[in-house]
Each structure stands twice: as C-alpha cells, then as structure tokens.
PDB file with one MODEL, atoms N, CA, C and O in Angstrom:
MODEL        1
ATOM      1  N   UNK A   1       0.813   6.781 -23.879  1.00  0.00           N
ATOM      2  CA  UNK A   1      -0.488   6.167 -24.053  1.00  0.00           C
ATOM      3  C   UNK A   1      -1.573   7.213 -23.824  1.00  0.00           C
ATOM      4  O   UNK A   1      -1.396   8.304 -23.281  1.00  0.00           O
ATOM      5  N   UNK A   2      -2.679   6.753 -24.292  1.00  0.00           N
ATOM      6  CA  UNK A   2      -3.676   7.450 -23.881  1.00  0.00           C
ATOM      7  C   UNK A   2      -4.229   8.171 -22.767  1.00  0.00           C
ATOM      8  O   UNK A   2      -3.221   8.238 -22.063  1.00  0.00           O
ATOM      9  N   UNK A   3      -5.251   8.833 -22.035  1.00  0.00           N
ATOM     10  CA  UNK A   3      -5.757   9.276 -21.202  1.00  0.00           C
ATOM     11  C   UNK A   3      -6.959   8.671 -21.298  1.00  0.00           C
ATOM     12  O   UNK A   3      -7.468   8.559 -20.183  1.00  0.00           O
ATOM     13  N   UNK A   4      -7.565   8.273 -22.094  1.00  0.00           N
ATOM     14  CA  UNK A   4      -9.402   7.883 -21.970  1.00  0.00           C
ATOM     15  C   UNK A   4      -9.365   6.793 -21.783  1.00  0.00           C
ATOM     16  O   UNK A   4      -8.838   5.913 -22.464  1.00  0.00           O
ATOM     17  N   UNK A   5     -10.131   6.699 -20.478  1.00  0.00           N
ATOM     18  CA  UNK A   5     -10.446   5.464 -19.773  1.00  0.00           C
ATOM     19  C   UNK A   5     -10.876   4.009 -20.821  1.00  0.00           C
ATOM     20  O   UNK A   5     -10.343   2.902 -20.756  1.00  0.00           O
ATOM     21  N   UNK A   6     -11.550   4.269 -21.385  1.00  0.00           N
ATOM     22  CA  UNK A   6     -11.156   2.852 -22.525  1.00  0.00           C
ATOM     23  C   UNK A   6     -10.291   1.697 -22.978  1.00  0.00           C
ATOM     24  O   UNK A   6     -10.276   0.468 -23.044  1.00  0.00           O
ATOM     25  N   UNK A   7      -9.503   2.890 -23.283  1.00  0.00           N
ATOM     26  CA  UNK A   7      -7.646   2.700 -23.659  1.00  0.00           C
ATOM     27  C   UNK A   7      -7.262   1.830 -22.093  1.00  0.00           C
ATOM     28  O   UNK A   7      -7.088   0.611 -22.056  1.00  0.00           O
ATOM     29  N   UNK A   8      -7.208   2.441 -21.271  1.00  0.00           N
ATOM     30  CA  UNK A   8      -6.594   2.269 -19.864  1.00  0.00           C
ATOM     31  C   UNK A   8      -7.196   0.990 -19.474  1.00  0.00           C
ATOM     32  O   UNK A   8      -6.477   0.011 -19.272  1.00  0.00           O
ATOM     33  N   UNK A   9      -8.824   0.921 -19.322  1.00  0.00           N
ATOM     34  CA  UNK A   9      -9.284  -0.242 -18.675  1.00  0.00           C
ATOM     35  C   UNK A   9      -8.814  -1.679 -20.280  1.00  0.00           C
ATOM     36  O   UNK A   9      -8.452  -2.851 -20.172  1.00  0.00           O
ATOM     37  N   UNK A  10      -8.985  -1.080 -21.170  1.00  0.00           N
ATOM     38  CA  UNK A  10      -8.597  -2.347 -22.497  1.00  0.00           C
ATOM     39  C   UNK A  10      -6.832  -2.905 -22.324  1.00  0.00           C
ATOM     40  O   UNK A  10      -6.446  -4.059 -22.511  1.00  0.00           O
ATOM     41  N   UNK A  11      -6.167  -1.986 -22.013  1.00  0.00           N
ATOM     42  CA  UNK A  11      -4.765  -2.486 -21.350  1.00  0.00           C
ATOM     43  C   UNK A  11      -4.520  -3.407 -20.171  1.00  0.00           C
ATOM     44  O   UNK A  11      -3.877  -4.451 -20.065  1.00  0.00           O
ATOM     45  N   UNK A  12      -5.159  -2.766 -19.412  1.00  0.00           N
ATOM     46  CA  UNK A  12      -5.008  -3.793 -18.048  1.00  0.00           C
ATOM     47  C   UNK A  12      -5.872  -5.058 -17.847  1.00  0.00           C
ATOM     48  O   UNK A  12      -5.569  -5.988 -17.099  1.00  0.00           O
ATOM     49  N   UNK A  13      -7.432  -4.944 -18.912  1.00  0.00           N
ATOM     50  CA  UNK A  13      -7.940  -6.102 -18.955  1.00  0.00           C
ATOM     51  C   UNK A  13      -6.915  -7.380 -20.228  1.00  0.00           C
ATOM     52  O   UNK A  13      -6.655  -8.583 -20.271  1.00  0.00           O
ATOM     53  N   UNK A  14      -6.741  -6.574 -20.766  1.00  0.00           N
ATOM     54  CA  UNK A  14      -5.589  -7.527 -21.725  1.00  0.00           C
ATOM     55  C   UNK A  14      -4.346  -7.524 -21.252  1.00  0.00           C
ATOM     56  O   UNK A  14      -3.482  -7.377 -22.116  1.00  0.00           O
ATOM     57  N   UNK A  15      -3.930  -7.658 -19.998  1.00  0.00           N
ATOM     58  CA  UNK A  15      -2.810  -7.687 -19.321  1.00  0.00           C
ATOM     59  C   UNK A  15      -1.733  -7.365 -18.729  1.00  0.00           C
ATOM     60  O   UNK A  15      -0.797  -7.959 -18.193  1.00  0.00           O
ATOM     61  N   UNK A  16      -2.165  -5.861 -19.006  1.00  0.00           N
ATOM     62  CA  UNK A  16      -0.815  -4.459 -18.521  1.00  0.00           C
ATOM     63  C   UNK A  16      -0.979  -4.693 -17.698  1.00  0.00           C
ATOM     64  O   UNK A  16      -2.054  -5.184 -17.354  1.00  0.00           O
ATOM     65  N   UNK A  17      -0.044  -4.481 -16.948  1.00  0.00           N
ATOM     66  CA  UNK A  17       0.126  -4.905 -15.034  1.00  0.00           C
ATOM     67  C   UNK A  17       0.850  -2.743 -14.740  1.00  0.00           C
ATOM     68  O   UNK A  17       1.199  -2.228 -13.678  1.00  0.00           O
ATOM     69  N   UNK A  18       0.806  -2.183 -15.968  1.00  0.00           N
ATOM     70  CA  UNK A  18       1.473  -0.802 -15.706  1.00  0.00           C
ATOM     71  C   UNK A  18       0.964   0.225 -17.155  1.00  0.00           C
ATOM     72  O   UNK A  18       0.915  -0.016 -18.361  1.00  0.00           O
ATOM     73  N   UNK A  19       0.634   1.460 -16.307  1.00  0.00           N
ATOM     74  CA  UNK A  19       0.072   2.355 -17.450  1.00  0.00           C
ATOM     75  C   UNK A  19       0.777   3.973 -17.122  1.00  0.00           C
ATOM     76  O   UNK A  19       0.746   4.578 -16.050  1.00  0.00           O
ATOM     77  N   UNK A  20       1.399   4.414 -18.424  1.00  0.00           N
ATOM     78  CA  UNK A  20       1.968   6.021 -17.821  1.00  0.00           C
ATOM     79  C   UNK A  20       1.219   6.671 -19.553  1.00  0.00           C
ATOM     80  O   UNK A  20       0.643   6.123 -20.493  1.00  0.00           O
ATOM     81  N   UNK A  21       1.636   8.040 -19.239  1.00  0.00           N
ATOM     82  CA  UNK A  21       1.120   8.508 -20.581  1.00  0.00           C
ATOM     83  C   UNK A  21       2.624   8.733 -20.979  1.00  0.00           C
ATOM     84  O   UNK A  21       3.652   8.745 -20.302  1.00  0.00           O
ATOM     85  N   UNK A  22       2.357   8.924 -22.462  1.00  0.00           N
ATOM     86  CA  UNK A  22       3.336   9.888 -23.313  1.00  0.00           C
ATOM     87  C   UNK A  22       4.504  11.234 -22.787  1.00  0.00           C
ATOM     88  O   UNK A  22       5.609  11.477 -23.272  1.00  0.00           O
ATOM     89  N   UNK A  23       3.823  11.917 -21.692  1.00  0.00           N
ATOM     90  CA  UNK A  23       4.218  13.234 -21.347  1.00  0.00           C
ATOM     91  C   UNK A  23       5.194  12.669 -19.524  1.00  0.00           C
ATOM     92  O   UNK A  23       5.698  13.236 -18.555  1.00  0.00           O
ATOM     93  N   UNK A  24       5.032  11.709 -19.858  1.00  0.00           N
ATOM     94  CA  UNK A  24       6.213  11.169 -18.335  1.00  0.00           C
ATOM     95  C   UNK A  24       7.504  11.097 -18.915  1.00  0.00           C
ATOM     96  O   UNK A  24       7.876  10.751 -20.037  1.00  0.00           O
ATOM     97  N   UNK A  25       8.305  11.628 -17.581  1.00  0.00           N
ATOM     98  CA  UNK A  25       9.911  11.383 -17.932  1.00  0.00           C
ATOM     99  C   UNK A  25      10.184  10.535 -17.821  1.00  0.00           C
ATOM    100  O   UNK A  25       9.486   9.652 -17.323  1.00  0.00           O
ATOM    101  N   UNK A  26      11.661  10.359 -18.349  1.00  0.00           N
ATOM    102  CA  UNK A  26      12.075   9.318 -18.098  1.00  0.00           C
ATOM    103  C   UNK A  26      12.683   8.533 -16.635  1.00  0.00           C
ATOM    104  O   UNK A  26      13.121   7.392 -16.487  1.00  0.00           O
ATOM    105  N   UNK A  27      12.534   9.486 -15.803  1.00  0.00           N
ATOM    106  CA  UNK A  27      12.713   8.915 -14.829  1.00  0.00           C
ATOM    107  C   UNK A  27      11.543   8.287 -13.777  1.00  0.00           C
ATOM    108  O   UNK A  27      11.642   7.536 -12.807  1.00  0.00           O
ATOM    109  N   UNK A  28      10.396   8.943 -14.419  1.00  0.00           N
ATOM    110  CA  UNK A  28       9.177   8.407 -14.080  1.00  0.00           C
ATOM    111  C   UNK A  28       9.279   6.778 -15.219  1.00  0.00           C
ATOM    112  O   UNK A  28       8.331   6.012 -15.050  1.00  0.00           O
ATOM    113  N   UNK A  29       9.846   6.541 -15.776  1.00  0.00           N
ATOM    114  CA  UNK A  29       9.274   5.534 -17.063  1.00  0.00           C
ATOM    115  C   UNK A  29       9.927   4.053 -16.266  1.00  0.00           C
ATOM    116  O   UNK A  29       9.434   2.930 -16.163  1.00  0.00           O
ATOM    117  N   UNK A  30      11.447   4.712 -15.701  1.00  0.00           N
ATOM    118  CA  UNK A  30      12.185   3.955 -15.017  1.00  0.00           C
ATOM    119  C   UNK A  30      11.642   3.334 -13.896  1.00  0.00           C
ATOM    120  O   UNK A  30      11.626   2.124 -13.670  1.00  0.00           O
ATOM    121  N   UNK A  31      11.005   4.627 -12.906  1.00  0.00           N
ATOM    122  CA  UNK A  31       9.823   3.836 -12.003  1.00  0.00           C
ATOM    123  C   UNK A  31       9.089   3.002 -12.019  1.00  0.00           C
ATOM    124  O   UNK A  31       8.953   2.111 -11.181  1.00  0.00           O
ATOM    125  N   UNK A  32       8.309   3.235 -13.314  1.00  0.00           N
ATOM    126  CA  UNK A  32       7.495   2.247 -13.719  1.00  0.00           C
ATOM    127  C   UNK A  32       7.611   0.989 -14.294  1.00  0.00           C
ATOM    128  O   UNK A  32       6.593   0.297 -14.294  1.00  0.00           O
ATOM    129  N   UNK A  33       8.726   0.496 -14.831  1.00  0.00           N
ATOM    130  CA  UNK A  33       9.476  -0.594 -15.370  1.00  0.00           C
ATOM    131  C   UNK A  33       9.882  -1.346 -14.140  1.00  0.00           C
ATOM    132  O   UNK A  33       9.918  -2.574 -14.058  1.00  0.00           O
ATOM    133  N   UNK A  34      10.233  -0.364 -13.040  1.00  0.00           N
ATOM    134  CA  UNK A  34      10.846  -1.620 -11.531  1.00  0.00           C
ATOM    135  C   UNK A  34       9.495  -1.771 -10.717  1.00  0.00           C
ATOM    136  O   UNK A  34       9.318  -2.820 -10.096  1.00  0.00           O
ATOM    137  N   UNK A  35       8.706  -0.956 -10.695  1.00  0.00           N
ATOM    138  CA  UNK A  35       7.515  -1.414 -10.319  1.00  0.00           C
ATOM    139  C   UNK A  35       6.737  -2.527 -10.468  1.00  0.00           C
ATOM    140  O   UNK A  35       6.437  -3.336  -9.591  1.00  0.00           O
ATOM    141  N   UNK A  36       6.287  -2.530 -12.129  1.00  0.00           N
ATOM    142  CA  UNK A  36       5.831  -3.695 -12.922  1.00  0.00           C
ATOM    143  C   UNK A  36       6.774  -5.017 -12.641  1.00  0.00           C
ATOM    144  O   UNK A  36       6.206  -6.097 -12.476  1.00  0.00           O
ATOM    145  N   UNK A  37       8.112  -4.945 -12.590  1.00  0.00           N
ATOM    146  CA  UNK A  37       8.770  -5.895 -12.707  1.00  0.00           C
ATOM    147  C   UNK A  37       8.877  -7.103 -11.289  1.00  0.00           C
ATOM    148  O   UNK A  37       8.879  -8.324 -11.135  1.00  0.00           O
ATOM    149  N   UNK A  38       8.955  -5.888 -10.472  1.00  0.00           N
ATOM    150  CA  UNK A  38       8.776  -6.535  -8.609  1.00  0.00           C
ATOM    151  C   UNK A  38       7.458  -6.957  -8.195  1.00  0.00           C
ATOM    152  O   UNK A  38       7.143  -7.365  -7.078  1.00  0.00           O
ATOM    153  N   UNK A  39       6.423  -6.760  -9.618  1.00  0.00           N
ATOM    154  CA  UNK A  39       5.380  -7.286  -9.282  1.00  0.00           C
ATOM    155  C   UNK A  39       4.513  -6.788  -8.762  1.00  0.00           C
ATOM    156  O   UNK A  39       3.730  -7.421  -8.054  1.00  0.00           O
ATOM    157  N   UNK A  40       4.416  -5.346  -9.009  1.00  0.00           N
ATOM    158  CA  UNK A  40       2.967  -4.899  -8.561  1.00  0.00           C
ATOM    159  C   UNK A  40       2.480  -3.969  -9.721  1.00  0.00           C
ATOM    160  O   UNK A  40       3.201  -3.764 -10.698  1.00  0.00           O
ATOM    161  N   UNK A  41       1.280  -3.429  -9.594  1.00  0.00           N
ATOM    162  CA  UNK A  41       0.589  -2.704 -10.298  1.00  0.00           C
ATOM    163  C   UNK A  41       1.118  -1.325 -10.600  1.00  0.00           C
ATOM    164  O   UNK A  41       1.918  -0.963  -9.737  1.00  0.00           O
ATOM    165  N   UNK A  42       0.934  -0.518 -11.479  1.00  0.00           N
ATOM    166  CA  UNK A  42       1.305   0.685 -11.604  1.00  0.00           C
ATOM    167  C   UNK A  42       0.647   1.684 -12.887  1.00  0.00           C
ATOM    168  O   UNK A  42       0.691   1.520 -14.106  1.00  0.00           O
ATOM    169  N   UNK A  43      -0.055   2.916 -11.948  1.00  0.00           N
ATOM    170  CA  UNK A  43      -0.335   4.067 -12.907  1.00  0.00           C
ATOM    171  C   UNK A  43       0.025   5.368 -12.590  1.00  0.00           C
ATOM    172  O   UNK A  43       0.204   5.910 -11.499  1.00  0.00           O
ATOM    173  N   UNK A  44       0.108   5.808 -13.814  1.00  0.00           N
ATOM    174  CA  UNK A  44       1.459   6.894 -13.446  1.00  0.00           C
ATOM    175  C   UNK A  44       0.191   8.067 -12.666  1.00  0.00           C
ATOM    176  O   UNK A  44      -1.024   7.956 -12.827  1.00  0.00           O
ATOM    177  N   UNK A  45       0.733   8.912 -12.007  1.00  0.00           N
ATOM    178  CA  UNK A  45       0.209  10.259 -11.100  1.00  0.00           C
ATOM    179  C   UNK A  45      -1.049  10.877 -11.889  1.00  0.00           C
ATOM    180  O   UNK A  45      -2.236  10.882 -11.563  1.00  0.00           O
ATOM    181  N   UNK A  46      -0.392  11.415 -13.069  1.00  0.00           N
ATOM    182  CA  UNK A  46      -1.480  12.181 -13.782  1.00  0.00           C
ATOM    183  C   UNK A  46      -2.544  10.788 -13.583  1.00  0.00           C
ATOM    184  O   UNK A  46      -3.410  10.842 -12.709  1.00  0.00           O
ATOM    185  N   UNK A  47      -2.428   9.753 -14.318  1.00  0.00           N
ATOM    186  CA  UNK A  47      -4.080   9.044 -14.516  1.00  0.00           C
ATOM    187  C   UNK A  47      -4.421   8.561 -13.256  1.00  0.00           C
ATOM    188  O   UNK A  47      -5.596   8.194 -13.253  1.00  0.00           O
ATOM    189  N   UNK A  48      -3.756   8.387 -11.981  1.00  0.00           N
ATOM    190  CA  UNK A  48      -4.272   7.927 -10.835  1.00  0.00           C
ATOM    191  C   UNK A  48      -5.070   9.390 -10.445  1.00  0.00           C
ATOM    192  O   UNK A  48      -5.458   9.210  -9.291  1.00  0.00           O
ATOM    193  N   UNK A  49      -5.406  10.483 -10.794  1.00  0.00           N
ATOM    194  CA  UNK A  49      -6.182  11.859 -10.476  1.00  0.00           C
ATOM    195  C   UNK A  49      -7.222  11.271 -11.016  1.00  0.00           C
ATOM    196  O   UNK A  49      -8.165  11.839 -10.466  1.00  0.00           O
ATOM    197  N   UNK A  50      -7.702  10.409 -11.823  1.00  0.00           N
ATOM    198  CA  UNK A  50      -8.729  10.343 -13.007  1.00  0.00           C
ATOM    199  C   UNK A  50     -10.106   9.010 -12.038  1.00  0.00           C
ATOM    200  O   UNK A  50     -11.320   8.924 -12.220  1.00  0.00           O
ATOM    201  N   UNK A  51      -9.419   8.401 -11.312  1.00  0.00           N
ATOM    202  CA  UNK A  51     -10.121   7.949 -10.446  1.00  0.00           C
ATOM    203  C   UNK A  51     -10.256   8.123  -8.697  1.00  0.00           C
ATOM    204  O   UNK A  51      -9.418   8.440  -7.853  1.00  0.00           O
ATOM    205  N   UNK A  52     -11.583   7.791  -8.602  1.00  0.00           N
ATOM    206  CA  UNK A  52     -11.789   7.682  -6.766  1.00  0.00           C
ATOM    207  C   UNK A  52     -10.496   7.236  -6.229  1.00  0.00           C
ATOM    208  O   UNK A  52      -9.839   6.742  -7.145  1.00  0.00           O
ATOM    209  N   UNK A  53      -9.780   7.211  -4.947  1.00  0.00           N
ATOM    210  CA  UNK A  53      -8.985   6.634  -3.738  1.00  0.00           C
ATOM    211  C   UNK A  53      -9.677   5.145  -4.017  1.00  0.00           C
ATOM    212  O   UNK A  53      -8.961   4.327  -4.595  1.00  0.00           O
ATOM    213  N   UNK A  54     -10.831   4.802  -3.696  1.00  0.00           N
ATOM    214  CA  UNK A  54     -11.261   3.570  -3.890  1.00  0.00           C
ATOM    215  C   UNK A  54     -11.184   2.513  -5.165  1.00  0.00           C
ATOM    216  O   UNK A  54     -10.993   1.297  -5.159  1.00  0.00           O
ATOM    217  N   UNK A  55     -11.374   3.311  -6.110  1.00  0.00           N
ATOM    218  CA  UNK A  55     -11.096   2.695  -7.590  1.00  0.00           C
ATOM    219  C   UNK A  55      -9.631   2.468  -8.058  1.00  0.00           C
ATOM    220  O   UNK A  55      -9.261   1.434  -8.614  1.00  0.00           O
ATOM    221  N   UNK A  56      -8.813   3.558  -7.773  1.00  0.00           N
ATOM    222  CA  UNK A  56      -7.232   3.311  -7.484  1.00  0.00           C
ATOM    223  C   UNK A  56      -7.112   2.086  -6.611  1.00  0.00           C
ATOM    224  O   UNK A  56      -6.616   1.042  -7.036  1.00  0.00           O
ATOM    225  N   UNK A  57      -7.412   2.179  -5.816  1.00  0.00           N
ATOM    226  CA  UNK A  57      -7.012   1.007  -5.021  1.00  0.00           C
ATOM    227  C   UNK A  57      -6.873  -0.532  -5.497  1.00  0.00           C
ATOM    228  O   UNK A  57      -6.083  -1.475  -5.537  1.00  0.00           O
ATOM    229  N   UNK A  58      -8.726   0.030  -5.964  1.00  0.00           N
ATOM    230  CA  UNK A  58      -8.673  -2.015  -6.544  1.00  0.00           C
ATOM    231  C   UNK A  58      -7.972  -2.165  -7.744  1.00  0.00           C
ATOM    232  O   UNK A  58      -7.616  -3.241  -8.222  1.00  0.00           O
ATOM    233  N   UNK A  59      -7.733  -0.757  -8.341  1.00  0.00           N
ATOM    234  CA  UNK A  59      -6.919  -0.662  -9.767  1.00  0.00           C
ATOM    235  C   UNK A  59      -5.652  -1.233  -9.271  1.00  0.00           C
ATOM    236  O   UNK A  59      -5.358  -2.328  -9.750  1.00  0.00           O
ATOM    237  N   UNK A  60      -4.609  -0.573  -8.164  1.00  0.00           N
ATOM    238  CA  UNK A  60      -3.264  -1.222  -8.206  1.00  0.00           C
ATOM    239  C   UNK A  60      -3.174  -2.882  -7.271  1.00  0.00           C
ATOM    240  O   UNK A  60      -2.104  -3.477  -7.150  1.00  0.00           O
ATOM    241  N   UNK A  61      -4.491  -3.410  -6.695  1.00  0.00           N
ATOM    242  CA  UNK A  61      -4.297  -4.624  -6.533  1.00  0.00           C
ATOM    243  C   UNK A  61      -4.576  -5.536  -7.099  1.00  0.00           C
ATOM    244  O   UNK A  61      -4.863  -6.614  -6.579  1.00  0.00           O
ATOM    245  N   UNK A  62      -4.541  -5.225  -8.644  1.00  0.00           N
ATOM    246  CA  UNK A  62      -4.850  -5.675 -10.046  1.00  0.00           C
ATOM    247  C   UNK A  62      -6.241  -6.247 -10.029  1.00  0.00           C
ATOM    248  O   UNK A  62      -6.225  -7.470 -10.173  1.00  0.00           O
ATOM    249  N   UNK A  63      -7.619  -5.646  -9.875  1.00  0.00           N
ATOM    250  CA  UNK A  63      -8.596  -6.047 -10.276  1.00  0.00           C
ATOM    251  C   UNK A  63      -9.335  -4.916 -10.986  1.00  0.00           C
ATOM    252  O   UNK A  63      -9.520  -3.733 -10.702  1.00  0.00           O
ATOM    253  N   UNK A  64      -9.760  -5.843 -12.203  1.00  0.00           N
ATOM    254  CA  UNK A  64      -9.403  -5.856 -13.302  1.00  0.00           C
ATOM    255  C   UNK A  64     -10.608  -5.677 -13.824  1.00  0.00           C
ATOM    256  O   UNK A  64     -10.382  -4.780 -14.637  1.00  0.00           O
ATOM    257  N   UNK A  65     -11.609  -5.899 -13.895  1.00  0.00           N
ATOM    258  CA  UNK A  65     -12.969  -6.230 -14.154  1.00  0.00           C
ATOM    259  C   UNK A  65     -14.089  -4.973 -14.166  1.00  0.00           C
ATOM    260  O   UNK A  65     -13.919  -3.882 -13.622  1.00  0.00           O
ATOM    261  N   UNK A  66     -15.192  -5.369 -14.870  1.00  0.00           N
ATOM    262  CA  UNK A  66     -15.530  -4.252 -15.598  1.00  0.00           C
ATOM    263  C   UNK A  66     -15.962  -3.121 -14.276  1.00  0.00           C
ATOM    264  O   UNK A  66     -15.703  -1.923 -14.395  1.00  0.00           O
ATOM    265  N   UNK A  67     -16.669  -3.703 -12.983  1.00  0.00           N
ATOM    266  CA  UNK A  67     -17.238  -2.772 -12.238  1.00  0.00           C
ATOM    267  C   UNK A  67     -16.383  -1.676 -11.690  1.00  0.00           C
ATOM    268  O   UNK A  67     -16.750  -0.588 -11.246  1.00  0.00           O
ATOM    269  N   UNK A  68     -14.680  -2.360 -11.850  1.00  0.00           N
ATOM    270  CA  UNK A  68     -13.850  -1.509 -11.186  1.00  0.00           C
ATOM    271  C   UNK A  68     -13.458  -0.417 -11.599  1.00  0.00           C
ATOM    272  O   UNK A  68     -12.828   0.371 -10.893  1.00  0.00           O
ATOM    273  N   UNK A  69     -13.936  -0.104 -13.425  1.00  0.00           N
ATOM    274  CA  UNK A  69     -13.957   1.222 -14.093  1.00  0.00           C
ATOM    275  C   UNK A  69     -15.428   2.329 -13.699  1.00  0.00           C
ATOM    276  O   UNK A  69     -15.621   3.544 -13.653  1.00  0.00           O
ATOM    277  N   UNK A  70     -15.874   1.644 -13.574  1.00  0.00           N
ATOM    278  CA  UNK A  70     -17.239   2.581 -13.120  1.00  0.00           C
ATOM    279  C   UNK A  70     -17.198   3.495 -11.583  1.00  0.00           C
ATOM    280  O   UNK A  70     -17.654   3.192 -10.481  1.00  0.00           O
ATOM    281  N   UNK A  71     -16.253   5.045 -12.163  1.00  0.00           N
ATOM    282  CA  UNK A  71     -16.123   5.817 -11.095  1.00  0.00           C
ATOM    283  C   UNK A  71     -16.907   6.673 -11.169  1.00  0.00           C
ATOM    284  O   UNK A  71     -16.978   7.523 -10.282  1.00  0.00           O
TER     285      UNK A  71
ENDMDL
END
C-alpha cells in the first residue's frame, strides 16, 4: 500500500483495522494478519515513523476521525 497519509487515513476510515506497505516481509505480513485478527489495530514500523507517539496511539486504539490525522 501506499505511504501518503490520504491513502492510510481513507483505509482505516473505511474500515482497515491494519495497514503495512508493499516493501514488508512476509513475516512482517504474518504479524499483521494475527494482529488484525485478535482484534487490535495495526501499522506496520516504517508508517508508525510518519506520526507523533500521540497520534500513533489514538491511531492503534482505532480512532479514526479526521482530527486524529492532523500531525
């Protein structure tokens, strides 16, 4: 998937509960599939760099909403 925040916040507002890019292994992909599945949020390393500690945060306790892209 993408890198530009657009892409990212248009996924999770339309219901991704999990976001990795293109350039993850597969054993990162695997992570992310039991993650999503046990029910929590998930973005892979590289795009969790792309926001604040604070914006991550409300990002993986799934809120969702527009103020929470504005880093």
């Amino acid at each position: 998937m993408s890198h530009e925040l657009q892409y990212i916040k248009r996924a999770f507002q339309a219901g991704a509960r999990g976001y990795i890019t293109k350039e993850e292994v597969a054993e990162r992909i695997l992570v992310a599939i039991r993650h999503v599945h046990s029910g929590k949020v998930y973005v892979s390393d590289v795009l969790a760099q792309k926001f604040s500690s604070k914006t991550l945060a409300r990002i993986l306790r799934g809120e969702f909403q527009d103020s929470v892209w504005e880093y």
